[in-house]
C-alpha positions as CSV (number, residue, x, y, z in Angstrom):
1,X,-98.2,28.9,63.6
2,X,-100.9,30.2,60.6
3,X,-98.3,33.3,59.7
4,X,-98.3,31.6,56.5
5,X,-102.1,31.3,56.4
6,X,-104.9,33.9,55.0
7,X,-108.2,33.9,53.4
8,X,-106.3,35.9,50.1
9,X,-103.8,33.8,50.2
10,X,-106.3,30.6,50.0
11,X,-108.3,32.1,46.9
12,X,-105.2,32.8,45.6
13,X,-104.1,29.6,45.2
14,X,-107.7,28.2,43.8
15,X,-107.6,31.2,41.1
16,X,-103.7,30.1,40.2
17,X,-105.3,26.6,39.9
18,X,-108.5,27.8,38.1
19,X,-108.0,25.6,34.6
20,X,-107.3,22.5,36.8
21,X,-110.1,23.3,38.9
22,X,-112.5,23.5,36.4
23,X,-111.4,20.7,34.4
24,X,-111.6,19.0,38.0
25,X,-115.2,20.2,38.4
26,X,-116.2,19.0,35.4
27,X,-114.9,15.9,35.5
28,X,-115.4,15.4,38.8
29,X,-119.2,16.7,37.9
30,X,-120.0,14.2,34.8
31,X,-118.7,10.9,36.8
32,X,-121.3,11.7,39.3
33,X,-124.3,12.9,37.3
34,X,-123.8,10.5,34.2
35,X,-124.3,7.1,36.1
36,X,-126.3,9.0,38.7
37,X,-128.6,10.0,35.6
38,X,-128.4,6.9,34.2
39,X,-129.6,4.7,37.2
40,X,-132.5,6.7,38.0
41,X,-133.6,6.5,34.3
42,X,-132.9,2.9,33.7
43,X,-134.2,1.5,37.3
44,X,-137.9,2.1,37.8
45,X,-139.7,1.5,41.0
46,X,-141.8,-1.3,41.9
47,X,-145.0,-0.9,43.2
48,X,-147.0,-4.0,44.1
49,X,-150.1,-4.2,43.1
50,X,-152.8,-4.3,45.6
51,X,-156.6,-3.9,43.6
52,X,-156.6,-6.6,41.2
53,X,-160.0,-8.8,41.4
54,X,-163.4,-7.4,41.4
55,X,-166.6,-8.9,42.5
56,X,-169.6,-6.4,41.8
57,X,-172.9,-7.1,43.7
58,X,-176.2,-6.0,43.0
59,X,-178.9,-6.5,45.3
60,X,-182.5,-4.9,44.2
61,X,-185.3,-4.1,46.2
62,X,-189.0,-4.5,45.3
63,X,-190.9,-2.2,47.3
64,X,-194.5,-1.1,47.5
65,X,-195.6,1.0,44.5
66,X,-196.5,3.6,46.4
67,X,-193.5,4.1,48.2
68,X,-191.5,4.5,45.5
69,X,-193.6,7.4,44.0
70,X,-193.0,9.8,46.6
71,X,-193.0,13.7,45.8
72,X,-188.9,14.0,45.8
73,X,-188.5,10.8,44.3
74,X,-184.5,11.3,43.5
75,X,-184.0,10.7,47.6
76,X,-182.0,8.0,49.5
77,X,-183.2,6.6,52.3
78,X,-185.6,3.8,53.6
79,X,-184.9,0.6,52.7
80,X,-182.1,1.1,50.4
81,X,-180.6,2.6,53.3
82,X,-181.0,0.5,55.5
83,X,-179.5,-2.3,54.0
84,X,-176.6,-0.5,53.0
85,X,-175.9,0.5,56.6
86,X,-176.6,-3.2,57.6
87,X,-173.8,-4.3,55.3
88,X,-171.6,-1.2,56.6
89,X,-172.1,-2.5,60.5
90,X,-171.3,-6.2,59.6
91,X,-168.0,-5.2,57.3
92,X,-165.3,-6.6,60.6
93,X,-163.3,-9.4,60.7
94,X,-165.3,-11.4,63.4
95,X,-168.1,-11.9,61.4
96,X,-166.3,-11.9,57.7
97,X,-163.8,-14.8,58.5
98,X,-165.1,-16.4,61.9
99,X,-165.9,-19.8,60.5
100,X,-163.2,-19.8,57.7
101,X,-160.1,-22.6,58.1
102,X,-156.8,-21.6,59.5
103,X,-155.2,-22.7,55.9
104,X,-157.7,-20.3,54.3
105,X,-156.9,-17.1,56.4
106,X,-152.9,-17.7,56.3
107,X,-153.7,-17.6,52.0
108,X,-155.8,-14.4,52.5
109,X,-153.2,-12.7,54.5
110,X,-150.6,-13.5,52.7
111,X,-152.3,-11.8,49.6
112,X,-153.4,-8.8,51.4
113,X,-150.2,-8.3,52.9
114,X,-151.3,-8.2,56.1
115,X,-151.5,-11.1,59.4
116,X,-154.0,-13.3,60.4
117,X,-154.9,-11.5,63.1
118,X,-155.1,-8.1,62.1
119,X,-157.8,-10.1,59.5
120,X,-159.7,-11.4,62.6
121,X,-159.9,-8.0,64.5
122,X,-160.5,-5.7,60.9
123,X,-163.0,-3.3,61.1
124,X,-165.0,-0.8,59.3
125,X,-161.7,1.4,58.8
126,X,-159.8,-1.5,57.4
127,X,-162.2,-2.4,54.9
128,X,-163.2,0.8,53.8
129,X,-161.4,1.2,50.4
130,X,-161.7,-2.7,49.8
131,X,-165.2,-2.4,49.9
132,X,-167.6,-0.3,48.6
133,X,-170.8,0.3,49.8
134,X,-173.8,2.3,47.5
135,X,-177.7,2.5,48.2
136,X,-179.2,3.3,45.2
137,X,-182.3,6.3,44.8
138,X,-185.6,5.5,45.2
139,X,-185.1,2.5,47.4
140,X,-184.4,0.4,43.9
141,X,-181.6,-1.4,45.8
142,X,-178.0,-1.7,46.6
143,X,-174.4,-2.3,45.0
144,X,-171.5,-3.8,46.9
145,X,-167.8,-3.1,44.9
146,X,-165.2,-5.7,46.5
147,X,-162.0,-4.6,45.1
148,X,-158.8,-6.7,46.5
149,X,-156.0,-8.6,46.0
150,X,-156.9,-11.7,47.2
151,X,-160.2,-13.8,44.7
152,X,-160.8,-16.4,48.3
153,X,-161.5,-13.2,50.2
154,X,-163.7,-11.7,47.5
155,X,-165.3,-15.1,47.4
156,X,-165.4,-15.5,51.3
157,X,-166.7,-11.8,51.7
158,X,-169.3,-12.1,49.3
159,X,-171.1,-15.4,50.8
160,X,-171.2,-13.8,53.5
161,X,-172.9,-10.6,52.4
162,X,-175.3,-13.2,50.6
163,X,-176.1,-14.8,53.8
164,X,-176.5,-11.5,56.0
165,X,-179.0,-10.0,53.4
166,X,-181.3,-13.6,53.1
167,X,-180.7,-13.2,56.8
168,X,-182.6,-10.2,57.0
169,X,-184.8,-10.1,53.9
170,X,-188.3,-10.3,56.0
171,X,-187.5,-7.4,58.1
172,X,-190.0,-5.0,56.3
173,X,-193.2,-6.6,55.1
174,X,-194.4,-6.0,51.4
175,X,-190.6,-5.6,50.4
176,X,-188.4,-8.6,49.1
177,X,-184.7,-8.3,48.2
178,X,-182.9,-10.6,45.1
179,X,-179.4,-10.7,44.2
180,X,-178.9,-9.5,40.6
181,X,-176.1,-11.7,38.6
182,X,-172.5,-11.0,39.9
183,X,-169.7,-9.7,37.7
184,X,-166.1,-10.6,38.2
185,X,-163.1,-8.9,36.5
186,X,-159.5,-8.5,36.8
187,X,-159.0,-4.6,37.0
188,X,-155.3,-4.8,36.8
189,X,-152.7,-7.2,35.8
190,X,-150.9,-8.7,38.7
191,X,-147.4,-6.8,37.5
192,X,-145.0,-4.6,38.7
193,X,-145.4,-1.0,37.9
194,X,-143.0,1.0,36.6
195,X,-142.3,4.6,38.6
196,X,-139.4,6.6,37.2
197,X,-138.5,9.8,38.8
198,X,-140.0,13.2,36.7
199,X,-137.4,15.4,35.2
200,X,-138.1,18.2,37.4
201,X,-136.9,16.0,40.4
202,X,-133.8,14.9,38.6
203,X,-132.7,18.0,37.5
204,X,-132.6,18.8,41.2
205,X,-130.8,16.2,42.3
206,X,-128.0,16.6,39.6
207,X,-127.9,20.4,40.5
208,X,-127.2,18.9,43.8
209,X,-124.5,16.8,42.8
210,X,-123.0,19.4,41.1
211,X,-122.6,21.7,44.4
212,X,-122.0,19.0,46.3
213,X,-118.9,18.4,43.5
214,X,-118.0,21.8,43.6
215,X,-117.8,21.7,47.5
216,X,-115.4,18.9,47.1
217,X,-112.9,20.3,44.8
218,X,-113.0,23.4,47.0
219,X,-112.0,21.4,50.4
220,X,-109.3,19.6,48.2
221,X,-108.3,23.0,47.3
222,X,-108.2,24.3,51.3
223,X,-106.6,21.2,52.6
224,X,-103.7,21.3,50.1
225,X,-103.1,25.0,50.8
226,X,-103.7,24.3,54.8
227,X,-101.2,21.3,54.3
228,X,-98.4,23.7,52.1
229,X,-99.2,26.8,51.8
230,X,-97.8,29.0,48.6
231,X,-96.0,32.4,48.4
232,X,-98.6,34.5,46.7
233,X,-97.0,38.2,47.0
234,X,-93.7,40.1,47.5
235,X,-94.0,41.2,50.4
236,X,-93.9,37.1,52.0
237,X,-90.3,37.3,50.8
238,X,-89.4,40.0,53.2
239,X,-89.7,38.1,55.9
240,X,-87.0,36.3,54.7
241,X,-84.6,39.5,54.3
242,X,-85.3,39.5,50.7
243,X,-86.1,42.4,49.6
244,X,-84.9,41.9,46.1
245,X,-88.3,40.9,44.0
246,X,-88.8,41.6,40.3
247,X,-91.0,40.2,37.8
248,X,-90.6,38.2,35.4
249,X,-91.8,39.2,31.7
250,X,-89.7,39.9,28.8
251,X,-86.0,38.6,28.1
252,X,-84.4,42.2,27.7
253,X,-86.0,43.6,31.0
254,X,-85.1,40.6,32.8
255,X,-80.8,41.4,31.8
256,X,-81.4,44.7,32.2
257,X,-82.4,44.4,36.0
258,X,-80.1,41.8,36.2
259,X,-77.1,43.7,35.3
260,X,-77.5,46.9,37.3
261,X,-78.3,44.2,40.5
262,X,-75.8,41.7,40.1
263,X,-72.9,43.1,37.7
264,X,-70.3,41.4,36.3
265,X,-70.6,38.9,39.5
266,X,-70.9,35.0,39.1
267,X,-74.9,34.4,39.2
268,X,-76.7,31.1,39.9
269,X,-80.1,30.9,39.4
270,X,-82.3,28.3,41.0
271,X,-85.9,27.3,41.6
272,X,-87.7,25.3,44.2
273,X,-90.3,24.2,41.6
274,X,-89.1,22.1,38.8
275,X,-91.8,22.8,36.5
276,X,-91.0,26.6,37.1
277,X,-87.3,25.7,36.7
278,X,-88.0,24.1,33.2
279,X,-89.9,26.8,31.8
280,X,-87.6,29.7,32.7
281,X,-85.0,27.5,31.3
282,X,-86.6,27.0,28.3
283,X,-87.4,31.0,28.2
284,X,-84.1,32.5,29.1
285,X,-81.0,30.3,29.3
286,X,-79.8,31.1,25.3
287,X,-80.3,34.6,26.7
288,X,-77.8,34.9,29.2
289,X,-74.8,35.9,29.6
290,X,-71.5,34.0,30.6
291,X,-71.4,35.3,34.4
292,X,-74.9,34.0,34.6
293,X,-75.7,29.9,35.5
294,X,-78.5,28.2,35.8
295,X,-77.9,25.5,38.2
296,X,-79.4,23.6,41.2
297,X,-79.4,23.5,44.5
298,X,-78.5,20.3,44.8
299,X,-74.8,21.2,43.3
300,X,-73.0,22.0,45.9
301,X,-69.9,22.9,43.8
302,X,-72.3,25.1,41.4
303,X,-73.2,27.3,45.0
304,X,-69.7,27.9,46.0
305,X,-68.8,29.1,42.6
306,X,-71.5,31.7,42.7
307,X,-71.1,35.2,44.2
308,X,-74.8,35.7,44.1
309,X,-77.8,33.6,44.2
310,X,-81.1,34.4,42.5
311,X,-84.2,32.4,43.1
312,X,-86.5,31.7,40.3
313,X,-90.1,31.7,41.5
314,X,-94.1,31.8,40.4
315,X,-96.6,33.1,43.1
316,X,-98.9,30.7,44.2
317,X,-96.4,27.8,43.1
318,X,-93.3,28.5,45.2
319,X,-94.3,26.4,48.8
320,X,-92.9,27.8,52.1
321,X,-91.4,24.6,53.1
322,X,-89.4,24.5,49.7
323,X,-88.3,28.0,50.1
324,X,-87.1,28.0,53.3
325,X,-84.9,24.7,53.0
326,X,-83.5,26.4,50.3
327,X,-83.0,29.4,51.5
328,X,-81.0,27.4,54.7
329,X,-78.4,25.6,52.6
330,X,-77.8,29.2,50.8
331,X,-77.0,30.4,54.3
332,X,-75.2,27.6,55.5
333,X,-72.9,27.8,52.8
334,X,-72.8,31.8,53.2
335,X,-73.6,32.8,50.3
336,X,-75.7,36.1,49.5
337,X,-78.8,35.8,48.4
338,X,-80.0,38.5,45.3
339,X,-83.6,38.4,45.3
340,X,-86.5,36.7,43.7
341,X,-87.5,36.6,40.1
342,X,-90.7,35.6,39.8
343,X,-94.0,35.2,37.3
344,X,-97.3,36.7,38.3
345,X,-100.3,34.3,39.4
């Protein structure tokens, strides 16, 4: 069954095909990579964004004089520490957004991206990039950063950080706590953001699509020669009882051989390919004598005239199938068969 199959045989065929192949390729190559190319430049990314208001608290302590002087005065610790960490331990969902209105917590998860009830059971983790905590040296006092989406939950969060601190403002005596003057902003426009792929990245990918078009043309390649596989060397003809075979290259060598073979016997000379037909044609039928006739196959009368018949062939052209339906109406009509002339891959 793969008698007609080899791996030389395949590469063969691909080298006899090499201009087409690379044109292939590189065609092949540029519909791929240009609109590939072009997307990726053209379409950029959106990225939602998810810090846009601000709400920056101060809260400053005034302590004792003389605890404020201490030896290593550039320390954190005691009261500015303390009501850091109380802010820290309160920073959950249950106390945040226990009293607010189901209305108000469907418009704050909405704007967070996130549910209502991952809002109620947040904890310390969840707020932890939202909201900034900082106890300043020297116990001078405290500064809250709220940094989200959502101005009702900076709003929300803030009251309540207002409430827990006058809450808890007598818990050391001597010290009070005030809340310095808040400052809003708008950090970043409420836009999409534009994130295009580097270079780097789509240099790879296009090297990609390149192998990945090379691979292609190489399977097309394999399953046309798998499909109908070519004659690629002299020695397939012998298998046929031809053992006949002579190259094709200049006009004078080609009678020469010719005429010792054949004679001054009645030659037909026929192709299985037409292209290959055509061009020896076009090469050698001014050339030739009388006794000699290019003909086809396909005229009967022109095969029963003939004493001889030569083939006309070109390696890695000439298909087995073709050949040997030939070669069958030759025999059926017992006629003798010279040999193959053939052109090189």
């Amino acid at each position: 069954m793969f008698d007609n199959y080899s791996i030389a045989d395949l590469f063969a065929n691909i080298y006899k095909r090499r201009v087409l192949n690379l044109v292939s390729l590189i065609v092949l190559f540029l519909c791929l990579a240009i609109p590939y190319s072009y997307k990726v430049l053209t379409t950029k990314s959106v990225v939602k964004d998810t810090s846009n208001y601000s709400s920056y608290l101060s809260y400053k302590i005034i302590a004792p004089e003389v605890e404020t002087k201490t030896p290593n005065s550039n320390t954190i610790g005691g009261y500015s520490d303390f009501y850091g960490r109380l802010i820290q331990a309160n920073l959950n969902g249950a106390y945040l957004f226990n009293d607010q209105s189901e209305s108000d917590m469907k418009k704050i998860a909405s704007e967070l991206m996130t549910s209502e009830v991952t809002l109620k059971n947040s904890n310390f983790d969840f707020w932890n990039k939202k909201i900034e905590v900082n106890s300043l040296l020297n116990n001078a006092g405290i500064t809250v950063k709220i940094l989200t989406p959502s101005k009702l939950a900076n709003d929300i969060i803030e009251q309540k950080l207002d409430y827990l601190i006058d809450k808890y403002k007598q818990t050391y005596s001597g010290v009070t706590i005030e809340k310095l003057e808040t400052v809003y902003s708008k950090e970043l426009e409420k836009n999409d953001i534009e994130s295009g792929v580097n270079k780097v990245t789509l240099f790879i990918r296009v090297i990609i699509l390149g192998i990945g078009a090379l691979f292609l043309v190489i399977f097309v390649n394999v399953a046309a020669y798998i499909f109908n596989p070519t004659i690629n060397r002299a020695v397939d003809y012998e298998k046929y009882g031809v053992d006949f075979v002579v190259k094709l290259d200049t006009v004078a060598n080609f009678k020469d051989v010719i005429q010792y073979k054949n004679g001054n016997k009645n030659l037909l000379v026929i192709a299985t390919n037409k292209n290959v037909f055509d061009k020896f044609s076009k090469q050698y039928a001014k050339a030739l004598p009388e006794n000699i006739v290019i003909g086809n196959i396909n005229n009967i009368k022109s095969v029963l005239d003939s004493d001889n018949i030569l083939f006309v062939e070109e390696y890695g052209i000439t298909r087995y199938k073709n050949f040997e339906e030939q070669l069958q109406v030759i025999k059926n009509l017992n006629k003798n068969v010279l040999g193959v002339a053939t052109y090189n891959l």
